[in-house]
Each structure stands twice: as C-alpha cells, then as structure tokens.
C-alpha positions in Angstrom: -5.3 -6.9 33.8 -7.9 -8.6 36.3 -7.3 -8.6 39.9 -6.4 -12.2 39.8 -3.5 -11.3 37.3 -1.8 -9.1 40.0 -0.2 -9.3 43.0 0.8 -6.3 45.9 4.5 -5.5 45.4 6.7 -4.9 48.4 6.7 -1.1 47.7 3.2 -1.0 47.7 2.8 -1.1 44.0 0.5 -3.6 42.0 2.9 -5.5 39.4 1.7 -8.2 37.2 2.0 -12.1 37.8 3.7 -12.7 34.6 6.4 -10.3 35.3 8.1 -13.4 37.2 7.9 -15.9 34.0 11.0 -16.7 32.5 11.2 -15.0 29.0 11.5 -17.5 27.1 8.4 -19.3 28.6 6.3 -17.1 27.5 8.0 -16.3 24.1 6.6 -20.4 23.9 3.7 -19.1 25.0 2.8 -16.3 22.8 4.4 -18.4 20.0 1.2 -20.7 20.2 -1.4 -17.7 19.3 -1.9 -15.7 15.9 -0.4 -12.7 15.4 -3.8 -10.3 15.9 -3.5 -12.5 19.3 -0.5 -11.4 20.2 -0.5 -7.9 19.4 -4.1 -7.6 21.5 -1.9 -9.3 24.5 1.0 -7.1 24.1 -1.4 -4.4 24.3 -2.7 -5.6 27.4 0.5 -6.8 29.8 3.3 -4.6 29.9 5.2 -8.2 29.9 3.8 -9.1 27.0 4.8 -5.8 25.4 8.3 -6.7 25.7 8.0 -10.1 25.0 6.4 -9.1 21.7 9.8 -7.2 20.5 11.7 -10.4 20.9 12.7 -11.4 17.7 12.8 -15.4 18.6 9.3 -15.0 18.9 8.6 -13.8 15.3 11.0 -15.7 13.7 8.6 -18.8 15.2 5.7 -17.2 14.0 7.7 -17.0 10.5 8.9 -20.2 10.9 5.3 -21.3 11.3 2.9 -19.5 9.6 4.5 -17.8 6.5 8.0 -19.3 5.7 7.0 -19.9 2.0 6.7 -16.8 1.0 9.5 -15.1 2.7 11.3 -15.0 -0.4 8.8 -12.7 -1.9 8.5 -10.3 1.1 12.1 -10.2 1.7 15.0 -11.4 -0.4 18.3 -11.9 1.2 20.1 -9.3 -0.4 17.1 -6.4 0.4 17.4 -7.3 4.2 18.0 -3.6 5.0 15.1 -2.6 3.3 13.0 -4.8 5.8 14.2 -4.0 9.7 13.2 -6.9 11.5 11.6 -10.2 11.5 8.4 -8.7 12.9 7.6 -6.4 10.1 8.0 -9.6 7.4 5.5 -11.3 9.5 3.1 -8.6 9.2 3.7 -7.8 5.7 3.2 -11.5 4.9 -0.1 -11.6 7.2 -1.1 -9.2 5.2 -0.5 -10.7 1.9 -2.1 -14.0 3.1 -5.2 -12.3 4.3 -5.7 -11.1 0.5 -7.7 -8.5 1.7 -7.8 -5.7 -0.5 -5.8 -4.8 -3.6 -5.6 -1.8 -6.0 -5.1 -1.7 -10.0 -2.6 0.2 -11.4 -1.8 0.6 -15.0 2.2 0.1 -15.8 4.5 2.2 -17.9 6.1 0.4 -19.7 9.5 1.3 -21.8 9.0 2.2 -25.4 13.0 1.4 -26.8 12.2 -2.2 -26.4 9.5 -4.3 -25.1 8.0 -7.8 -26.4 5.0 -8.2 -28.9 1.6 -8.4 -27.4 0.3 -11.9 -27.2 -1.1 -15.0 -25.8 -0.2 -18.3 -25.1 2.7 -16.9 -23.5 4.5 -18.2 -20.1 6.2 -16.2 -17.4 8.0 -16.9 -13.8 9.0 -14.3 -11.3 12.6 -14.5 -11.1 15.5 -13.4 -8.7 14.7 -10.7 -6.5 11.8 -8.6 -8.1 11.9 -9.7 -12.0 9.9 -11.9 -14.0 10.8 -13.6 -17.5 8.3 -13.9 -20.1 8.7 -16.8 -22.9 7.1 -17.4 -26.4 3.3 -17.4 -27.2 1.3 -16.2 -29.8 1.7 -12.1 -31.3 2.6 -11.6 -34.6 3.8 -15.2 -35.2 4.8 -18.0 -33.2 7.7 -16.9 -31.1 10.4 -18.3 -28.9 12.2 -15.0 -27.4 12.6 -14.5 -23.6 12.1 -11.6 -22.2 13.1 -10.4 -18.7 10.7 -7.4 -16.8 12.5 -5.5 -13.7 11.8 -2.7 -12.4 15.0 -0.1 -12.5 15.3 3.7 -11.2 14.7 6.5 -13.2 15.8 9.9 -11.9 12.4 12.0 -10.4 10.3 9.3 -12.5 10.5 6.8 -9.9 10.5 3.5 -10.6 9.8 2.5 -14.3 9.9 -1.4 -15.5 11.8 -1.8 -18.3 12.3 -5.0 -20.6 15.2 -6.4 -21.9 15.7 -10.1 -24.2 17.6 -12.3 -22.4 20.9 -13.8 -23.0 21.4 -17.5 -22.4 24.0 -20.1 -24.3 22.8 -23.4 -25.8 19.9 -24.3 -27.9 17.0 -22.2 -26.7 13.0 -24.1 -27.4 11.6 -24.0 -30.2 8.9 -21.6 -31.5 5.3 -22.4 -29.3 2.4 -21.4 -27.2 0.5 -22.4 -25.1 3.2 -23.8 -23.1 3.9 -23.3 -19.1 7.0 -22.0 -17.3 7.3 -23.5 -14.1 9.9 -22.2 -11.6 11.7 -25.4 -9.5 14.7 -26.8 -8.5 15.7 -27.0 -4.5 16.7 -23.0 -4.3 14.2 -22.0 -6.9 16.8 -21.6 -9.6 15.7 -23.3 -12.8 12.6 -22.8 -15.4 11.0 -25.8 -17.0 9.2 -25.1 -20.0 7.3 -27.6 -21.2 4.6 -28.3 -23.8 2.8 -26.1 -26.3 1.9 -25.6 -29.9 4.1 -24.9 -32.9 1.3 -24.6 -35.9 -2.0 -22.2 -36.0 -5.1 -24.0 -35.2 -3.8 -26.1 -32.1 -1.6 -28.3 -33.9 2.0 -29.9 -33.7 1.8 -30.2 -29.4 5.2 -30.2 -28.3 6.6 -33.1 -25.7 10.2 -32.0 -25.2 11.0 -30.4 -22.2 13.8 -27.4 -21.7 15.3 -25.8 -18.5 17.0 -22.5 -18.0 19.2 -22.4 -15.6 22.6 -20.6 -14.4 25.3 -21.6 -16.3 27.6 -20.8 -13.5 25.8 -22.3 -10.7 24.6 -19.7 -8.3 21.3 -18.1 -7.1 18.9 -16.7 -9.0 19.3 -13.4 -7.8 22.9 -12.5 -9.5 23.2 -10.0 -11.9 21.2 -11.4 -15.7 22.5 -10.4 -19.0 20.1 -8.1 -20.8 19.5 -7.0 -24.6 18.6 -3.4 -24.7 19.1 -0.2 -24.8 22.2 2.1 -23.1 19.1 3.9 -21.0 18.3 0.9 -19.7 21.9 -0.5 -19.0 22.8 2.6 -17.1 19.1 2.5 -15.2 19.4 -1.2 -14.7 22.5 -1.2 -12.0 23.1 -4.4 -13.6 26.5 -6.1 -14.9 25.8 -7.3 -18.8 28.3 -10.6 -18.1 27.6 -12.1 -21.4 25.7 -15.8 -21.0 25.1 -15.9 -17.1 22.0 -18.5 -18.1 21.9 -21.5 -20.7 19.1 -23.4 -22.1 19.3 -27.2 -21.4 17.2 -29.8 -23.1 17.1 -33.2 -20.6 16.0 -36.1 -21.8 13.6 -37.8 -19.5 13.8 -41.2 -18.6 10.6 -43.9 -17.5 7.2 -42.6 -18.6 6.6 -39.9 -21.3 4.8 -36.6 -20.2 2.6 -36.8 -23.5 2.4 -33.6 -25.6 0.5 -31.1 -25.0 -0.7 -27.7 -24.8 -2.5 -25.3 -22.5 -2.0 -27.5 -19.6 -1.4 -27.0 -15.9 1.5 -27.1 -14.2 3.0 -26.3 -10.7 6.3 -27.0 -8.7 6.0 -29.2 -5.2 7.0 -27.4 -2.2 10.8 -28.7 -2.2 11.2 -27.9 -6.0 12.2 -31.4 -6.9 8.9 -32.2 -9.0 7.1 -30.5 -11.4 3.0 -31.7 -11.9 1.5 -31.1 -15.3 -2.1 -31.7 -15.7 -4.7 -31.6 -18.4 -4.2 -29.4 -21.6 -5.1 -29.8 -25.3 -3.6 -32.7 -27.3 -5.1 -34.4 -30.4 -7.6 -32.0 -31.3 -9.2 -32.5 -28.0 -8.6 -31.7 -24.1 -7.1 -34.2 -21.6 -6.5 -35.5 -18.1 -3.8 -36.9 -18.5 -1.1 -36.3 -15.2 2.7 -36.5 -15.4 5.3 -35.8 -12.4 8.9 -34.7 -13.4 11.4 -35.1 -11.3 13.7 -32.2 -12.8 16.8 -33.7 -10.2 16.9 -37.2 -11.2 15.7 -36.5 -15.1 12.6 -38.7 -15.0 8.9 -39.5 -15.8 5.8 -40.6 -14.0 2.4 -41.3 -14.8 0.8 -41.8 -11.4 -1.6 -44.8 -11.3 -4.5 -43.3 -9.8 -7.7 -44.2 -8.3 -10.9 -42.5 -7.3 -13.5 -39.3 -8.9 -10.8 -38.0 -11.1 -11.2 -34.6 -13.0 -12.6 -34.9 -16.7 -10.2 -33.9 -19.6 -9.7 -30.1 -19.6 -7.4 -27.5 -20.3 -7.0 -23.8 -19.6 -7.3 -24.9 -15.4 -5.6 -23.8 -12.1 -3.1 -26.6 -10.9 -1.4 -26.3 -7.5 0.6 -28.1 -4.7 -1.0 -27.3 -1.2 -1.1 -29.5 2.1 0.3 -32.3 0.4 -2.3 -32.6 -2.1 -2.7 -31.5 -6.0 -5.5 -29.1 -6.4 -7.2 -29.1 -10.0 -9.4 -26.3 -10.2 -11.9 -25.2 -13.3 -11.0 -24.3 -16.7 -12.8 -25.6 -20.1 -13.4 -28.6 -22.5 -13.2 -28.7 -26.4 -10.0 -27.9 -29.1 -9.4 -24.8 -28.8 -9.9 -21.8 -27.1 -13.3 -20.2 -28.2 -15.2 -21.9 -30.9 -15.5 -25.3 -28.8 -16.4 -26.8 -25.7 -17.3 -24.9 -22.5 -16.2 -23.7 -19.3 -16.1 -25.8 -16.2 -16.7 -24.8 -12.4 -15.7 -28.0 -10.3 -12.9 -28.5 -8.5 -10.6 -31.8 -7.7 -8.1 -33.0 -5.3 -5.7 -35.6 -5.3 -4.1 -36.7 -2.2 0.1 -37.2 -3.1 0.2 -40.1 -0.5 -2.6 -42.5 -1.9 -2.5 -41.1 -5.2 -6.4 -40.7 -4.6 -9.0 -38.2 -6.6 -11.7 -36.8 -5.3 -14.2 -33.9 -6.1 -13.9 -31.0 -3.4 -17.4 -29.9 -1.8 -17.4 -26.1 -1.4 -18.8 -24.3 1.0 -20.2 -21.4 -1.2 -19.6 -20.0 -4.8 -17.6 -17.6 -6.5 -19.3 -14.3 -7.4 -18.0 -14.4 -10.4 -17.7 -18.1 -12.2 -15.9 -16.6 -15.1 -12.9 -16.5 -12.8 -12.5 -20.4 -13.3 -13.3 -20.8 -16.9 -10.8 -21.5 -19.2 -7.1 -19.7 -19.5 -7.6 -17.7 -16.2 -4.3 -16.3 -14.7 -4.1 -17.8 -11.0 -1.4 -17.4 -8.3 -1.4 -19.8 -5.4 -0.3 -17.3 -1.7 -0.6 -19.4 1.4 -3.6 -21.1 1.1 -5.3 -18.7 -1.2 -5.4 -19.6 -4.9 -5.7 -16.5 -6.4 -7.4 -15.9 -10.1 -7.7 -13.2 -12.5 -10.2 -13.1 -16.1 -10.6 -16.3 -18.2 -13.5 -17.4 -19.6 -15.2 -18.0 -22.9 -17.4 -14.8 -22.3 -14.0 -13.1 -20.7 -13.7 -11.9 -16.9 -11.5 -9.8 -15.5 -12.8 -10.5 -11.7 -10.2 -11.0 -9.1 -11.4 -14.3 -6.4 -9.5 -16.5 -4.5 -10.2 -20.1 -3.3 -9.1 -21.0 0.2 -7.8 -24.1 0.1 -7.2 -24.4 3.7 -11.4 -23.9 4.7 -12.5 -24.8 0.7 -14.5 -21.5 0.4 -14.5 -18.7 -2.3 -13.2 -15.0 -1.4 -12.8 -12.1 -2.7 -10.3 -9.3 -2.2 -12.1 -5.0 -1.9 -10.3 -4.1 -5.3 -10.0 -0.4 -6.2 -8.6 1.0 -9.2 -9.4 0.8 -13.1 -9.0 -2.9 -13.5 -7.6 -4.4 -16.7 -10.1 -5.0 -19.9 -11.6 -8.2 -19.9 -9.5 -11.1 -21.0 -8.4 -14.7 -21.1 -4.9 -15.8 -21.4 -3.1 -14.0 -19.4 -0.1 -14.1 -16.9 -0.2 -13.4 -13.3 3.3 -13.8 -11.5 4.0 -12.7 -7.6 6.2 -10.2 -6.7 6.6 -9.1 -3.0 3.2 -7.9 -1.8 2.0 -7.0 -5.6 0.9 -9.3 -8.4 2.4 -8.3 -12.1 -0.2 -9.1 -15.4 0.7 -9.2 -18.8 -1.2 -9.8 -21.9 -4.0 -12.1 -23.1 -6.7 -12.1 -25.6 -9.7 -10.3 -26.0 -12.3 -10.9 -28.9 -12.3 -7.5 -29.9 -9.0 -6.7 -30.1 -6.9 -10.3 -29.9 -3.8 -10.4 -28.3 -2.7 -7.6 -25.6 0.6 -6.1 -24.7 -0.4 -4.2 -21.8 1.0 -4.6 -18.0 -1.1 -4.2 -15.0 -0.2 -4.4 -10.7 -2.1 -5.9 -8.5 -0.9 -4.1 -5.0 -2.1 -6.8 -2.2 -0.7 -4.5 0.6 -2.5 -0.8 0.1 0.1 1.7 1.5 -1.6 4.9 2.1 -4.5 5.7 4.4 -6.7 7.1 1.6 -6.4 3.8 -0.3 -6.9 1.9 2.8 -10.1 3.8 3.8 -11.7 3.8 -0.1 -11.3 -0.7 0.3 -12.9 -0.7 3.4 -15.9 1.0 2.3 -15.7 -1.2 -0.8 -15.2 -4.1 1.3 -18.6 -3.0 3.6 -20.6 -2.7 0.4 -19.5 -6.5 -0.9 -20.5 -7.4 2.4 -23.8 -5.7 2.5 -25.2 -6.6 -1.0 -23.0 -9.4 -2.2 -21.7 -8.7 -5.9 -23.9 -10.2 -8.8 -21.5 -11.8 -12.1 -21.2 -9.0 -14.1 -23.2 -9.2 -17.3 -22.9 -6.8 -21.0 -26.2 -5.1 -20.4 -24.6 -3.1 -17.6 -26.5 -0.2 -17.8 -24.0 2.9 -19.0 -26.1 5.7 -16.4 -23.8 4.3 -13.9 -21.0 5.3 -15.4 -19.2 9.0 -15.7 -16.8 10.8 -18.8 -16.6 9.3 -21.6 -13.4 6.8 -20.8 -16.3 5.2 -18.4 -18.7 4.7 -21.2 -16.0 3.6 -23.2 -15.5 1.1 -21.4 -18.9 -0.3 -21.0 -19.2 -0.6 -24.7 -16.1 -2.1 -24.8 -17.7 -5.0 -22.6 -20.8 -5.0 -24.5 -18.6 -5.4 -27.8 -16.4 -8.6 -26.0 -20.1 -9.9 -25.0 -21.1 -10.0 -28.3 -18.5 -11.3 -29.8 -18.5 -13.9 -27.4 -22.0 -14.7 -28.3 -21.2 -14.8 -31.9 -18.5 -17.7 -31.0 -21.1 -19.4 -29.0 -24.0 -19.0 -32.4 -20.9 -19.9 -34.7 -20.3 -23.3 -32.9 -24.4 -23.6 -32.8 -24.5 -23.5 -36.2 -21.4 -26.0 -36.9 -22.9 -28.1 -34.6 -26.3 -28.3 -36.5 -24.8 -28.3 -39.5 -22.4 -31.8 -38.7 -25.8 -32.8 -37.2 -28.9 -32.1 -39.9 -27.2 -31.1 -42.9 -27.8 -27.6 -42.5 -28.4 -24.4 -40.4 -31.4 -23.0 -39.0 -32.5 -19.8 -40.7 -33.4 -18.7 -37.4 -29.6 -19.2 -36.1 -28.5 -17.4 -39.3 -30.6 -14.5 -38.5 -29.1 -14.5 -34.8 -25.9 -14.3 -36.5 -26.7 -11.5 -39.0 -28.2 -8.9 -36.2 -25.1 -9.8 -33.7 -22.7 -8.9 -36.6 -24.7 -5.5 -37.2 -24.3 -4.8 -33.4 -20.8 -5.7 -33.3 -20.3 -3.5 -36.3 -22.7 -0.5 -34.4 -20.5 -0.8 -30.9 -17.3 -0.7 -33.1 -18.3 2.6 -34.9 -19.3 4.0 -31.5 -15.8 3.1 -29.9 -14.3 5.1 -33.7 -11.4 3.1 -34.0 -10.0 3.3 -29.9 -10.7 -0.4 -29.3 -9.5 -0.4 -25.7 -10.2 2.7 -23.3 -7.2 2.6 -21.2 -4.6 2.1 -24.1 -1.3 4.1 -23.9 -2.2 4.7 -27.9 1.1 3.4 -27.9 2.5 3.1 -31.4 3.2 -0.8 -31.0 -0.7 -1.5 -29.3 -1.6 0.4 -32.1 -0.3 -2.5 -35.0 -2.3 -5.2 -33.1 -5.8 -3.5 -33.5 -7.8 -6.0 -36.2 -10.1 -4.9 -38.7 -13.0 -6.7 -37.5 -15.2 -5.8 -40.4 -13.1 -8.3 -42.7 -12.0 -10.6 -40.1 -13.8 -11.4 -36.9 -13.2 -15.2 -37.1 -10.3 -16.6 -37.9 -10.5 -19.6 -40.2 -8.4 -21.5 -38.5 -8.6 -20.9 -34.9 -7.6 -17.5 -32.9 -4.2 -17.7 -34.9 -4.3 -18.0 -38.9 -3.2 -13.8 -38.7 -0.3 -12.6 -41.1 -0.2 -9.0 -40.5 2.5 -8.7 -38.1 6.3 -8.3 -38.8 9.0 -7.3 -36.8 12.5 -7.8 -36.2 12.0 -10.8 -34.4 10.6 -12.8 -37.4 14.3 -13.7 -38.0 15.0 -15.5 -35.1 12.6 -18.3 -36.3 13.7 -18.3 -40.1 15.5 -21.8 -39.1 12.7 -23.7 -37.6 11.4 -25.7 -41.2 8.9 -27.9 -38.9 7.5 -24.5 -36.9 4.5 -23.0 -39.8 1.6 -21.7 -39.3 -0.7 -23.8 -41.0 -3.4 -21.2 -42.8 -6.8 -22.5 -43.5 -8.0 -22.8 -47.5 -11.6 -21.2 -47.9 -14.4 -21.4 -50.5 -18.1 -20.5 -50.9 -20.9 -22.9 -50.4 -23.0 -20.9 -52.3 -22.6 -18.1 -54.5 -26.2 -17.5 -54.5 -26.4 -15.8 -51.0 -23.8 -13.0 -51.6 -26.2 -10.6 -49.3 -25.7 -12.8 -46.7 -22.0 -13.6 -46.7 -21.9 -10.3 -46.0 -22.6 -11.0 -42.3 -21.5 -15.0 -42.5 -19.9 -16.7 -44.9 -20.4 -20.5 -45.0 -17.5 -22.5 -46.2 -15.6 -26.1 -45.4 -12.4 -25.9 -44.1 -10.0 -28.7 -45.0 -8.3 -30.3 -42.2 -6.1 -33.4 -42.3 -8.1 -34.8 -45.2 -11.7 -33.6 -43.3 -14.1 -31.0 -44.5 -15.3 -29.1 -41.7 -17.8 -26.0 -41.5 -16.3 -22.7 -40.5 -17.7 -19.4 -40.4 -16.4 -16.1 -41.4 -17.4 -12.1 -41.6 
C-alpha cells in the first residue's frame, strides 16, 4: 500500500485506511471490478484479503457475470463436489475465457451404442448426459439415445449409452433435424424439422417435445435400455416411462418444413428460433419463433440486410439479439452450392437485420461453412469442422467485441468432418459423429476439455498459445507436407487429409461438369480429364492407407461395417444417402413408417461407347420428379 493508504495506529503500528470501512461497503466495492481485479487487490490489502472470502461478494460476481452457465459448472445436486461460490466463479471465468482446450478420444461401451451417422441431433441433458436423436447411419432412424458417463471400478469413468424409454408416439424416422433444449427450467426437447427420404426429400413440419411425464427436473433418474453392466454401473433407477413424446399442434403461423436449419432457445426458455435450412430442393431464410408455453407460431415481419437463404449455419440468442452466422447455399450437402462466411444480426426489439462488421477473420474459414458443430458459452460462439472441403478447427466468435478467437488446443483432434454434434457439459464439450468423404458417416466420440487440469497440460497450451501468437496460424490446406509429421499414425493421418481433399475436389469437378453440361450440352474434355487423374489419386491414397480409412479408429467391430468401398461407390447417385448396406436390429423399429423410404436413384449409360472411361466417371441422367438430371458416378 502507498503511504497515503495508511495511517499511524495508536500502538505505533501502520494499519491500513480501509480497515475502518464497513464490510459490506467494500464487498459493493470489489463487486464493481472483474475477478483478475479482485484477486490482484486481495493480494495487495490485507482488508481486501478477507473481504475476498466473503461469499456475498462472489455470489454478485455470479450473479453478474456468469449466472447462465451455472448449471453446467455446478448442478444442484453435485453442490458438494463444488465448495463454494468462489470456486464456480473461477471455473466459469475460465470456461468463458475459452482459453485453451485439449482433445481426447472417448471409450466408448461396446454392449450397446448407436449407429454412426449424420444428420443427427443431440442436447445435453440433466446433470452431465446428453441424448442423441435420429439422423442418417444405416437407414433413416428415429431411436434416442442417452450418453452418461457411469463409474467403472479402477477404469475410471467410462460413458456408456443406453436407448431411452419414453411413452407416446415417438417422431418419425428423419435427419437433418434439430433438438433444441427449452422450457422455463430447461426441461423439455423440441425436435423439429428434417428429412424422411434419401436425396433431401419429404422435409418434415411437425414438431415433437420430450418431456417428463411426471413433471419434475431434468436431473431425476432416466430409464435406460441396456445392458445389466451398465444398470449396475449407471447408479440409476430403471422406473419404466419417466419421459413421453408429445406432438403439439401449433396454432398462428406455420414454421414451414425443413431441414438442416438452425435453431436456438431464448434465454428464459419460452421460445424456440429456427432459421434457414433446406426446403424444396433449395436452401432458405425463412425465420419462425415457437413459443413451446403457449403452443404457437410466428413468422416475424422483418425489415433491414437480412441473411440470404442458407442452411448448415450457427443460430444463437445473445444480448437480446439473434445471431446468424455462416453455413452454405445449394440442395444438399456436397454436390451444390457453397460455403458462406458473413455474419447477421437481428435485433428481437425492432425485429431489424443487419450484417455484422468484424473486426478480423477467422484463421480458419472452414469453421463457418456448412453443418459446423457450434456451442454458444457466454459470449463466445464456439465452432468445430464443417465445410464443403471439411475442417476440424476449433474458433470462436465473440459476440460481445464481434471478433474471431481461437482457443491453444492440444491433443489429437478429431478427423476432419462436417455434421457433427457438439453439446456442453461442465467445463468440457462432448462430439459425436459426422461425415467424412472418405469414409461417410462416423460413430466416434471426442472431449473437448475447456478447463486443462494438470500443470503439464497447462504449460504445453501456453507455449502453443505463444506460437499462435507469434506466427498467426495459416487455414490448413491437403498439401501439408508429411516431413512434419512422425510414426506412421502421423502420416496416416496426413493422407487421410489429402484423401478428404480430394474427394472434396472431386464433388467440386462433379458439380463443374453438371453445371456445364445443363449449360452447353456437354462436358469439357478437359474437366473429364481433371476427373479421371483425381479418381487415380483417390484410388493411390486409398491403397496407401490399405484399408484403415481413419488413423485413430478403435478398429471397433461396429466402425468397421461403415467403411465404403470407394472403388465402386464414391458418389452416391442420389445424394450422400442412396446406401443399402447396413442392417441391424434397429431396422425394425421403422418397419411401420409406409410414408418414411428411401427413395434410390435409377441409373443408365449415356454411352456405351466410352466403357474406358466410365471406369473413372460414368455419365448418366438421373430421374427426379419427372426431370432428367446429370449425375456422376465411379
């Protein structure tokens, strides 16, 4: 303390001026600064000090700063697991600041676990669960799946699935849907939307809620489908039909169908926003506002720079505004349209759009391109792969200052992907699944830790941190050069990059040619060529990889069925989805649904005279609705 900030005691002794404030003056006081602020003053007054163990004063700061997502950092029945108010505000500082993070490959349960897909939707749920519905693996599916994380002897913690229970009618078969978690304590699921036929047909308009069937939190015990390991792991009841499906029907406007739209919950839960999507063979911008309470329907009139149709985009609700950000144009996922970069507000008082001026750019721009996973955490929306060339970059967008960021991430980060899910739990993001062009849909599960607990992993994302800062990052491109990486897992996956990237740019040639083809008549030899040498180095970085498609599989038996023979089937004739090979047990479960088909594309030669070259590309029409359109397959 300065001179001025003392005064000569009767005894003789120097004793600080604040030592006569009352104490809850300056728990007001402190309670105006951040909390770095007021750790540096407790470490500098002795007053201070003490004032900073008052838990008043942290509870304000909670109260404040971070209230949002004290649910995540610590749920009401795990109170003894967090000691005081104090240590939830740091823990949440932390997971605001988005500093660092580390990867870390799951084990997941072999007795029973979903399909690998895409198009899928999950929610975290109660206190450190998250339920997965539908999407695309192995057929069209409607099962729900529940992911928590249960004890296992010396093992640790291991997450195991289990299907859910729930009475009632549950949605029909779809993907590309969204889950949306709302209601005033959090305690309902509104999924809405999505497809029901291959090829990004049949949008669905209906919407469905889980909920408790007797009413309660979240958080009670939920009844599981699995195995008698993971009933005695779980340390959870198996009540029978805890949750029902209920189908409301919504009054005023209609939400329009759609899939691969947008959707977020408003801070009190009351509304849910969807935004955008694919509908009518062509993406949208269309906005509806449910109010899941009151069982209605709005379509906003609105006014100003509003987004362009899109689907595959980050929506969220922050400081009273709706925040569209990125995603892509076109019908479907990868053979049309492209990615987009901008990003849109609209303010939920004057129901006014406008484009958002950055300050910078993201280092990677594949982070915003179509189907990236994204998680909003204070002001931080935070997104993961996406992409018609495929990402698997972690950025954030800070809403609060409009600027990109960027976490120090260590760890062997997920393959590249789009499609995904990314749901917050605690201090760690959970991601499962996607698609990749090389291997189509995923079944693995990846964390995210945003709060690094050991000084080892601390001190390896500084110095990753200090070497973003000194040489920012470039995107990362498929002609990475493979010196830079060590053992051949590392090298693996480098080709494994280089194999999405060209398979990517064969997507890119494919909708080249159908564009020139609709235009002129006919395809440019030249393009043809392009086509035929991108094959051969498909085919080349397949042979190199000998059949392990994905360097950090589990070579788990189920992974295993999803891997495609790419030398017959690279591109799908109708879409990502006109793929018969997988059964299972579930099949069953949508043996009633006579409206919910795939709808399997009929092929024949254009000419019979270039058999050499439909080796590489075979030119056809595709018959659609009555329309003969060009497609291209291997």
């Amino acid at each position: 303390m300065s001179s001025s900030a003392t005064v000569l005691s009767d005894t003789g002794h120097l004793s600080c001026i604040f030592d006569a404030l009352d104490l809850n003056l300056s728990i007001h006081i402190l309670s105006f600064l951040d909390v770095r602020s007021i750790c540096k003053a407790a470490c500098a007054c002795r007053f201070f000090k003490s004032t900073s163990l008052q838990s008043d004063l942290w509870e304000a700061i909670l109260s404040r700063d971070y209230l949002p997502v004290e649910r995540h950092i610590c749920p009401e029945s795990a109170a003894s697991v967090v000691t005081s108010i104090k240590s939830i505000v740091i823990k949440a500082l932390h997971l605001h600041e988005i500093r660092f993070g580390k990867w870390d490959r799951i084990h997941q349960s072999a007795q029973s676990r979903p399909h690998p897909r895409e198009g899928h939707a999950a929610s975290s749920w109660g206190e450190d669960g998250m339920i997965l519905f539908g999407g695309w693996g192995g057929g069209i599916r409607n099962d729900t799946w529940l992911l928590h994380p249960c004890h296992n002897g010396d093992d640790g913690v291991e997450y195991v699935w289990g299907k859910l229970q729930a009475s009632g009618r549950p949605p029909a078969i779809r993907y590309g849907h969204s889950i949306t978690r709302c209601g005033a304590n959090k305690d309902m699921l509104l999924v809405y939307g999505g497809m029901q036929s291959g090829g990004y047909y049949h949008e669905i308009e209906s919407p469905s809620i889980l909920r408790s069937a007797v009413r309660g939190s979240d958080s009670e015990d939920v009844s599981i489908v699995g195995s008698s390991e993971e009933a005695e792991h779980s340390g959870k009841r198996n009540k029978s039909c805890l949750y029902e499906w209920y189908h409301p029907t919504l009054s005023g406007d209609s939400p329009g169908p759609r899939g691969y739209h947008a959707s977020c919950a408003s801070d009190d839960g009351r509304l849910v926003y969807l935004f955008g999507g694919i509908a009518a063979r062509d993406s949208c911008n269309t906005l509806a506002v449910i109010d899941v309470h009151n069982e209605t329907c709005l379509i906003p009139d609105t006014s100003g720079e509003q987004p362009s149709p899109r689907f595959g985009c980050s929506l969220a609700c922050y400081d009273n505004k709706l925040w569209v950000v990125g995603g892509g144009c076109g019908y479907d996922l990868a053979r049309s349209g492209h990615d987009l970069e901008d990003v849109y507000c609209l303010d939920l008082k004057s129901w006014e759009w406008c484009k958002v001026e950055l300050t910078n750019q993201p280092s990677d721009p594949r982070c915003i391109g179509r189907c990236h996973a994204y998680q909003l955490i204070g002001s931080k929306l935070l997104m993961f792969g996406g992409s018609m060339d495929l990402g698997n970059e972690v950025s954030y967008l800070d809403l609060a200052i409009r600027s990109w960021g960027k976490p120090a991430v260590i760890g062997q980060p997920p393959n590249k992907r789009m499609s995904a899910v990314m749901v917050l739990q605690g201090t760690q993001l959970l991601v499962y699944g996607g698609w990749i062009y090389s291997h189509g849909e995923m079944g693995d599960l990846y964390r995210l830790n945003l709060q690094l607990g050991s000084p080892e992993d601390r001190a390896l994302a500084v110095e990753v941190e200090q070497k973003n800062a000194m040489s920012p990052v470039a995107p990362p491109t498929a002609s990475a050069s493979e010196d830079d990486q060590e053992g051949s897992e590392s090298r693996n996956h480098v080709v494994q990059d280089k194999l999405n990237a060209a398979m990517a740019l064969y997507y890119r040639l494919m909708r080249e040619g159908q564009e020139a083809s609709e235009t002129n008549g006919s395809i440019p030899p030249a393009l043809l060529h392009l086509l035929h040498r991108t094959m051969s180095q498909i085919r080349v970085m397949q042979t190199l990889l000998g059949g392990e498609m994905l360097s950090n599989s589990d070579q788990e038996e189920e992974e295993d069925e999803v891997y495609h023979d790419m030398d017959e089937d690279v591109i799908y004739s109708d879409g990502l989805y006109d793929d018969d090979e997988y059964e299972d047990e579930d099949e069953a479960d949508n043996s009633g649904d006579d409206d919910d088909d795939v709808v399997d594309g009929d092929e024949e030669e254009q000419d019979e005279d270039k058999a050499d070259e439909q080796e590489v590309v075979e030119v056809g029409l595709h018959e659609e609705n009555g329309d003969e359109k060009l497609i291209f397959n291997s």
